[in-house]
C-alpha positions in Angstrom: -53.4 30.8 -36.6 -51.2 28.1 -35.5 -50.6 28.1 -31.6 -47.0 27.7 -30.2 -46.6 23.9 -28.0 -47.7 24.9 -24.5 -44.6 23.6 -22.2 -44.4 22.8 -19.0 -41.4 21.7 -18.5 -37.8 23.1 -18.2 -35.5 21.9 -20.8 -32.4 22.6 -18.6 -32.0 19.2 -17.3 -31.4 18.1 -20.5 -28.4 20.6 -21.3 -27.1 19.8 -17.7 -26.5 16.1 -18.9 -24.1 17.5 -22.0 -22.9 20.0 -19.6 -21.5 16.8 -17.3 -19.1 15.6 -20.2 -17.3 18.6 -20.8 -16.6 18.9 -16.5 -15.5 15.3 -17.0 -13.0 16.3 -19.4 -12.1 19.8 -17.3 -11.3 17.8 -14.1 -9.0 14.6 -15.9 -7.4 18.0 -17.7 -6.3 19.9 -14.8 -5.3 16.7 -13.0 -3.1 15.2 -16.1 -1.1 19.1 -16.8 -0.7 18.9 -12.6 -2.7 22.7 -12.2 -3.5 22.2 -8.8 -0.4 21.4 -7.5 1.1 24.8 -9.0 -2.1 27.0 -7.8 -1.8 26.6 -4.0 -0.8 30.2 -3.9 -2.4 33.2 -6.3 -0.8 32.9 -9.6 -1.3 34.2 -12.9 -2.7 32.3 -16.0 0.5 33.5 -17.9 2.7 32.0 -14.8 0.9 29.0 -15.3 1.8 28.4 -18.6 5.1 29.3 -18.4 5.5 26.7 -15.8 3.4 24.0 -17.5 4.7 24.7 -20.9 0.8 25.3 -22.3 -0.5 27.9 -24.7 -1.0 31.2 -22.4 -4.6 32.0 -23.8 -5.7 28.8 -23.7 -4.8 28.2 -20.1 -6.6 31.0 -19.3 -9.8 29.3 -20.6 -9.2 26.5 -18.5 -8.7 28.2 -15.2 -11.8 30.7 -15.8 -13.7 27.3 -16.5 -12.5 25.7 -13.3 -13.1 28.9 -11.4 -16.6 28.8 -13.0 -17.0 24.9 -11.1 -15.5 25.6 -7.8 -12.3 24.4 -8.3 -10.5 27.7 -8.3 -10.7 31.0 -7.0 -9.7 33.8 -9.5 -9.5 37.8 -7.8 -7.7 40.3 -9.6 -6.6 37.9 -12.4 -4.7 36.0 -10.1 -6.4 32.1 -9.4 -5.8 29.8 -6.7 -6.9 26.4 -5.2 -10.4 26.1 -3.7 -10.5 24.6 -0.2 -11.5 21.3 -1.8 -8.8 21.6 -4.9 -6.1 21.7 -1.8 -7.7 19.2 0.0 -7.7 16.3 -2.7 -6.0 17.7 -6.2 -2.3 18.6 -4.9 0.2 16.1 -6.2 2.1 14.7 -3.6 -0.5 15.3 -0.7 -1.6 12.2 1.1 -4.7 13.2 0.4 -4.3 13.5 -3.2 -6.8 11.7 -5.3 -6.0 12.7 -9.1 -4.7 9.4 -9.6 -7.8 7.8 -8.5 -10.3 10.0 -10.1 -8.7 9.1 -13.6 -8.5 5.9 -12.5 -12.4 5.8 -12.0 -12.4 7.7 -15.4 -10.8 4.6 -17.4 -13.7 2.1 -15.7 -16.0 4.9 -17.5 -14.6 5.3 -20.7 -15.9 2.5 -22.5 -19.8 3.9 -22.0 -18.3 7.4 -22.9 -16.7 6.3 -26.3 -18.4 3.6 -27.5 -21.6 3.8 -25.9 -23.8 3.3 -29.0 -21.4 0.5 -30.5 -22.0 -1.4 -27.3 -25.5 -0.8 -27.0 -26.6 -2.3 -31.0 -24.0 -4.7 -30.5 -23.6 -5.7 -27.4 -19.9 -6.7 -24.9 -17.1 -7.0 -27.1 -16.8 -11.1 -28.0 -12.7 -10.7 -27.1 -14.7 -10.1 -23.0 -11.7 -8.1 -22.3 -12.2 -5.7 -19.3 -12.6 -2.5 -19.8 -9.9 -1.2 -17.3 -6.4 -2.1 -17.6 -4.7 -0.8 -14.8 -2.9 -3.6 -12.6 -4.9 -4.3 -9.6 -1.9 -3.1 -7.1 -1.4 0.0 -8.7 -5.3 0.3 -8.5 -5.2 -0.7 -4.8 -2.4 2.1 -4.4 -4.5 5.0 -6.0 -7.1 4.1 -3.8 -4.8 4.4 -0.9 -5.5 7.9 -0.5 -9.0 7.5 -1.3 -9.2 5.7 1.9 -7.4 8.3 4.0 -8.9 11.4 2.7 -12.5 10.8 4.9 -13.4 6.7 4.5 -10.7 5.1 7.2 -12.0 7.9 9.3 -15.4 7.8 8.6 -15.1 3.9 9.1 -13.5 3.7 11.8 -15.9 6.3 13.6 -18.7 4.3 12.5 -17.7 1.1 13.9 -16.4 2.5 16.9 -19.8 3.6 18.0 -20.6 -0.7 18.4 -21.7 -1.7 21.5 -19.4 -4.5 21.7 -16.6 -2.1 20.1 -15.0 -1.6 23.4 -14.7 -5.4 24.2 -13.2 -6.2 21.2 -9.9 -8.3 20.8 -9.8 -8.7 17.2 -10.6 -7.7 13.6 -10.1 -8.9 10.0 -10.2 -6.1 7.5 -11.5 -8.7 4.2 -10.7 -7.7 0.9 -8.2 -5.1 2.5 -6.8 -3.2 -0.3 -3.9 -0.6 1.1 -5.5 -1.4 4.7 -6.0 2.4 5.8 -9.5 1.2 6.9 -8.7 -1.3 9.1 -5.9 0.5 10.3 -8.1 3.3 10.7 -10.5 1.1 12.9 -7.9 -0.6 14.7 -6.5 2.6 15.9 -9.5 3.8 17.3 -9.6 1.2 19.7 -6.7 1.1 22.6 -6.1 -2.6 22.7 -7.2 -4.4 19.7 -5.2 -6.2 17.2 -5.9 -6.5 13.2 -5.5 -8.7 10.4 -5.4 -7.4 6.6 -6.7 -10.2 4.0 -5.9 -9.6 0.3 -4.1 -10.7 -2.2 -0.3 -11.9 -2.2 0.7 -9.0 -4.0 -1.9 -6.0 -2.5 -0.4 -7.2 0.7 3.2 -5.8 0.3 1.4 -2.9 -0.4 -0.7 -2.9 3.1 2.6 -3.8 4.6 3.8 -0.5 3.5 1.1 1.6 4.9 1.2 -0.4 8.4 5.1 1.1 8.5 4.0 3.9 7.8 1.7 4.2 10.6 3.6 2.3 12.7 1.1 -0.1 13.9 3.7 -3.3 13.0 2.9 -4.7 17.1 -0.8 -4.3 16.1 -1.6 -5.2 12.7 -0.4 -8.2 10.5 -1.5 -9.4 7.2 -2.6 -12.8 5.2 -2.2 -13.1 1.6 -4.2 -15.3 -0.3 -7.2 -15.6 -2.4 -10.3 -15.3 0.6 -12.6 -18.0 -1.4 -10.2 -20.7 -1.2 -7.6 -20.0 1.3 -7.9 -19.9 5.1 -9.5 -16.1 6.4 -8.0 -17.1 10.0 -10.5 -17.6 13.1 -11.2 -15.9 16.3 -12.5 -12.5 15.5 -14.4 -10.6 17.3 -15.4 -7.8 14.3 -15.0 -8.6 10.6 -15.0 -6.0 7.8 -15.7 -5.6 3.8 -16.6 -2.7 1.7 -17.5 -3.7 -1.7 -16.2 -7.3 -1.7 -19.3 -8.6 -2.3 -20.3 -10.5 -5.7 -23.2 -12.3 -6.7 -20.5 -15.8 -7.2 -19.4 -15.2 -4.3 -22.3 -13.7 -1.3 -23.3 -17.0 0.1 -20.3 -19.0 0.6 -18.2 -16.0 1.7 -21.0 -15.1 4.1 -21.0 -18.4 5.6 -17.1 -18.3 6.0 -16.8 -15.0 7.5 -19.6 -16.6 9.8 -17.8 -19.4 10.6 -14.6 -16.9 11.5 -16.2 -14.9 13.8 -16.5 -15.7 17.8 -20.0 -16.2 18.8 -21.2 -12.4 19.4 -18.9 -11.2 17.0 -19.8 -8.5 14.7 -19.6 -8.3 10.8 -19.8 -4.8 9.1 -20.3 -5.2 5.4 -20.2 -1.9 3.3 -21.5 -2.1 -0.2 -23.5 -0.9 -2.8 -27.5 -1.6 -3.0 -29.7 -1.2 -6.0 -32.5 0.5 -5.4 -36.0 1.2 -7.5 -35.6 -1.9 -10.2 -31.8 -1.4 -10.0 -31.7 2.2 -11.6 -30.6 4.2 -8.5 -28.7 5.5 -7.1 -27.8 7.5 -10.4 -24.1 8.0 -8.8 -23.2 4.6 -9.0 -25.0 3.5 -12.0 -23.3 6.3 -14.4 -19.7 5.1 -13.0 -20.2 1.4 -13.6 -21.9 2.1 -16.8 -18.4 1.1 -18.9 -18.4 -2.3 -16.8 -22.2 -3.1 -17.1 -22.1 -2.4 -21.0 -19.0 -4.6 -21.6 -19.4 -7.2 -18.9 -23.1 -6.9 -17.6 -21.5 -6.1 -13.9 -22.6 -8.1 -11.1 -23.7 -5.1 -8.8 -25.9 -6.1 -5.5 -29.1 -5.1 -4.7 -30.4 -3.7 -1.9 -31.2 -6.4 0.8 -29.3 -9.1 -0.9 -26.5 -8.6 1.5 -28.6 -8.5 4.6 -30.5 -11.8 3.3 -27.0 -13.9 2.9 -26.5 -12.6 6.4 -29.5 -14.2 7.7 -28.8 -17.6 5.2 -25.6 -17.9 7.5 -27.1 -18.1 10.4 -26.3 -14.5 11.9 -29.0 -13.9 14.7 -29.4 -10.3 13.8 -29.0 -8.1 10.8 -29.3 -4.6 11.0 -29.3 -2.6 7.7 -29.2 1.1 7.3 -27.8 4.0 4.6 -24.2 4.9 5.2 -23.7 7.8 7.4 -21.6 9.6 5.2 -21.1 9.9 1.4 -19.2 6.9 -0.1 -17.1 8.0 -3.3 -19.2 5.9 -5.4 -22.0 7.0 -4.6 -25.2 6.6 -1.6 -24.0 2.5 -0.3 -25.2 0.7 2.7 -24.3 -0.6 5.8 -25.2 -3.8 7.3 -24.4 -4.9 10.4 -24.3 -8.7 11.3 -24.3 -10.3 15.2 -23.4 -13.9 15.6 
């Protein structure tokens, strides 16, 4: 008689990978027919669609299947926001980060479609990028990335520097919207702040330092950082995920040259770990770029080694404190 395969091990993670595709889709769902921003009281799936102009059944099936993954709560037929569905999935919030999130999506959609095609054939010959979306408009999704927990989260880090109190001045590199180097420069009482990025991403930090009202505080320089003047005199210096293989030594060396002896450059960015396959986070949203451009992602260390090319005096490199959107990153922090 003929023995059943002895197994010893669980074939759930495999149906947990198929499972990730269809909470993929759930998510950009929800966030393109706008459900959270109509749940933030209890409402009924027939309410919903009424409001939405969906199919009453169907919409049903979506909100007991976002109530299944913790982004609803559903009691006596009536659903509403989780705590984290508020938080980050209401339209209009400053916290809101459906944009975002299907921006991230479009970066990810060429491994999800055409994943095979590109792995027989390889990148596309046209080497057109897989994301479309205009860098400023990018840079304004991501505004509210930046204020819903990394400005804050940035800030608290960098306050928590010895020489943080003695400060004067700071350069936010590679800015973006500039909540994070607004966030750091309001943490301090006295210090001032420059926002580098380009000409364009600029008028969009300008906006945000209105907004906040920091105008006596916080200026801006537009430009292009590897060819263009990055200013002088700073006392701290800041990047998160400016960093490309081109670009680490000679930017290294000019944020060096920048800086006032004892100053301080914080560089936040991802590191490739264990033959550059972790963390998993980061390597399944890049995926789309890697298979259509090859990527040019750091590994762990590299950024800490340009540090010490430049002629830093100290580099000290650890994990960041709290979870990065992208995934586990690292901080390393440079002393001239």
């Amino acid at each position: 008689m003929k023995n059943l395969p002895e197994v010893t091990l669980s074939l759930a993670p495999l149906t947990h990978l198929l499972h990730t595709g269809i909470r993929h889709k759930l998510l950009l769902t929800a966030i393109e027919l706008r459900v959270f921003s109509f749940l933030t009281r209890p409402t009924s799936a027939e309410a919903l669609a009424r409001e939405i102009k969906t199919h009453p059944e169907n919409t049903r099936a979506l909100l007991d299947a976002l109530t299944a993954n913790d982004l609803l709560d559903k009691k006596g037929g009536l659903y509403r926001n989780t705590p984290l569905a508020d938080a980050f999935l209401v339209d209009g919030e400053p916290t809101y980060l459906g944009d975002v999130l299907a921006d991230t999506a479009e970066w990810m959609q060429p491994a999800l479609e055409n994943m095979t095609a590109l792995v027989k054939d390889g990148p596309p010959l046209s080497g057109s990028p897989p994301h479309s979306i205009p860098w400023v408009k990018e840079a304004e999704f991501r505004a509210n990335q930046q204020r819903a927990g990394v400005a804050q989260h940035a800030a608290s880090m960098v306050s928590r520097l010895p020489e943080f109190p003695h400060m004067k001045k700071m350069l936010d590199l590679g800015a973006g919207a500039g909540l994070i180097g607004l966030g750091i420069v309001a943490a301090h009482p006295t210090m001032n702040g420059v926002l580098f990025d380009q000409p364009e991403i600029v008028e969009l930090a300008q906006r945000y330092i209105r907004e906040y009202e920091m105008e006596d505080r916080v200026t801006t320089i537009g430009g292009d950082y590897m060819t263009d003047s990055i200013g002088e005199g700073y006392d701290l210096i800041w990047t998160s995920y400016t960093m490309t293989r081109e670009n680490l030594d000679p930017l290294i060396c000019k944020i060096h040259a920048a800086l006032n002896p004892g100053g301080v450059y914080v560089s936040l960015a991802e590191g490739l770990s264990h033959e550059r396959t972790k963390p998993a986070m980061f390597i399944n949203e890049m995926l789309g770029v890697i298979l259509t451009s090859h990527g040019n992602m750091l590994d762990e260390g590299e950024v800490a080694e340009a540090m010490l090319r430049a002629g830093f005096r100290s580099v000290h490199s650890r994990p960041a404190d709290e979870p990065q959107p992208h995934g586990p990153a690292v901080i390393d922090i440079a002393r001239k």
